[in-house]
N, C-alpha and C positions, 0 to 999 in steps of 0.2 A: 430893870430891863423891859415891863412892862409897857411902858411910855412907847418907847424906842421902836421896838414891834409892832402897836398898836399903830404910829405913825409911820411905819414901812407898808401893814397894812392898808393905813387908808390911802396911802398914792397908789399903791396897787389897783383899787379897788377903783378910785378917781379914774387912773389911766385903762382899767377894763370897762368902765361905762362912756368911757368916752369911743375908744376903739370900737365898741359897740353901734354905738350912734354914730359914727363915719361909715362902719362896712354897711349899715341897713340903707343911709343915704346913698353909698357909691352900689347895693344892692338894687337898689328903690328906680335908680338911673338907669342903670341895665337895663329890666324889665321893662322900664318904658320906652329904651330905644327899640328893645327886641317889640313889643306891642304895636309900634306904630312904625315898624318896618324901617326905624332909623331915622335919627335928629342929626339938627346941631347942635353940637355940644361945645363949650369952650374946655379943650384940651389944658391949659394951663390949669385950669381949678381946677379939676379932676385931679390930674397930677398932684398939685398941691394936698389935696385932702388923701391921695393915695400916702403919698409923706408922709404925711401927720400920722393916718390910721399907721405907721411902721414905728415910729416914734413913740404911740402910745401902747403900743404892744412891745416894745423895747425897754420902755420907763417900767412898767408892768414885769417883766419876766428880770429885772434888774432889783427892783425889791421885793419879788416874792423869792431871790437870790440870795438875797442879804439876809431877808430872814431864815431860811436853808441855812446858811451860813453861819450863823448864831445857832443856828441846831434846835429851831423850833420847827416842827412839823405842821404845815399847811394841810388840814383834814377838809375845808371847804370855805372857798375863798367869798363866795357870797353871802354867805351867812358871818364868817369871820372866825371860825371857829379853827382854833390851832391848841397843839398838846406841843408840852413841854417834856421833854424825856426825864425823870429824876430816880436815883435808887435812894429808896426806901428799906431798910431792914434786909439788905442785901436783896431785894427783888427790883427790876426795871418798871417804876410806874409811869404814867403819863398825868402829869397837870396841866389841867384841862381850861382853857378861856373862852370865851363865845364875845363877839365883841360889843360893845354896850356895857358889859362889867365888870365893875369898880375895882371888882382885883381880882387873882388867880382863887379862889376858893372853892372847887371839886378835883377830883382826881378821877384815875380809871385804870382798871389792868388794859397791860396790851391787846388782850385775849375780848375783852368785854366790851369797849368800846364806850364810844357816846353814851349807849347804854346801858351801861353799868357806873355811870355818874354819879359819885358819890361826893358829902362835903366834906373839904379838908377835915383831918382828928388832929386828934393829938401828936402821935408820929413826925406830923409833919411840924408839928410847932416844935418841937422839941429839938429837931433837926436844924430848923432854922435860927434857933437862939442857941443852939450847943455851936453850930459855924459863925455866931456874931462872938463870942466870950474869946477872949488873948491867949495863950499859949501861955 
């Protein structure tokens, strides 16, 4: 499931730096018509990039949806850091990713957060190979 998130992730992420750099542009354009008591401006590309910046803020709240959806919790989308809900010994933990690495290896209580970051044990190997063995 990794992959999959990781790659909902980075279009997120794609489509928030991009929306970013349209609003500072169509920001950027304000200011100067307010400074200089008003220009000419071509109305059509304004327009157009107003589009775009709706489009990349729509791509954006569509996979950080998907990943909702799949029931992984977005903790901080620019760093990349998402928890994964899993019960453990009958208690509700979170496994924990930062994006950049290799695979899911820390976890955390709900309570403790980023914080209390700890790396995968045993628990959780055991858990994962007793759900891989056949019935």
């Amino acid at each position: 499931m990794l992959p999959l998130v990781e790659s909902l992730l980075n279009r997120a992420l794609e489509s928030k730096r991009a929306a970013e750099q349209i609003d500072d542009e169509l920001s950027n354009l304000a200011r100067r018509i307010h400074l200089t008591g008003g220009m000419y401006i071509d109305v059509r590309k304004v327009a157009a990039r107003r589009s775009e910046l709706e489009k990349e803020i729509e791509r954006a709240r569509e996979s950080l949806g998907e990943i909702d959806e799949i029931g992984v919790q977005i903790k901080d989308l620019d760093t990349g850091l998402l928890d994964f809900p899993c019960n453990v010994d009958g208690e509700v933990v979170l496994l924990c990713w930062k994006s950049g690495e290799p695979a899911i290896e820390h976890w955390h209580t709900v309570e403790s957060g980023f914080q209390g970051r700890q790396p995968i044990d045993d628990r959780f190997r055991r858990r994962t190979n007793s759900s891989n063995r056949p019935n």
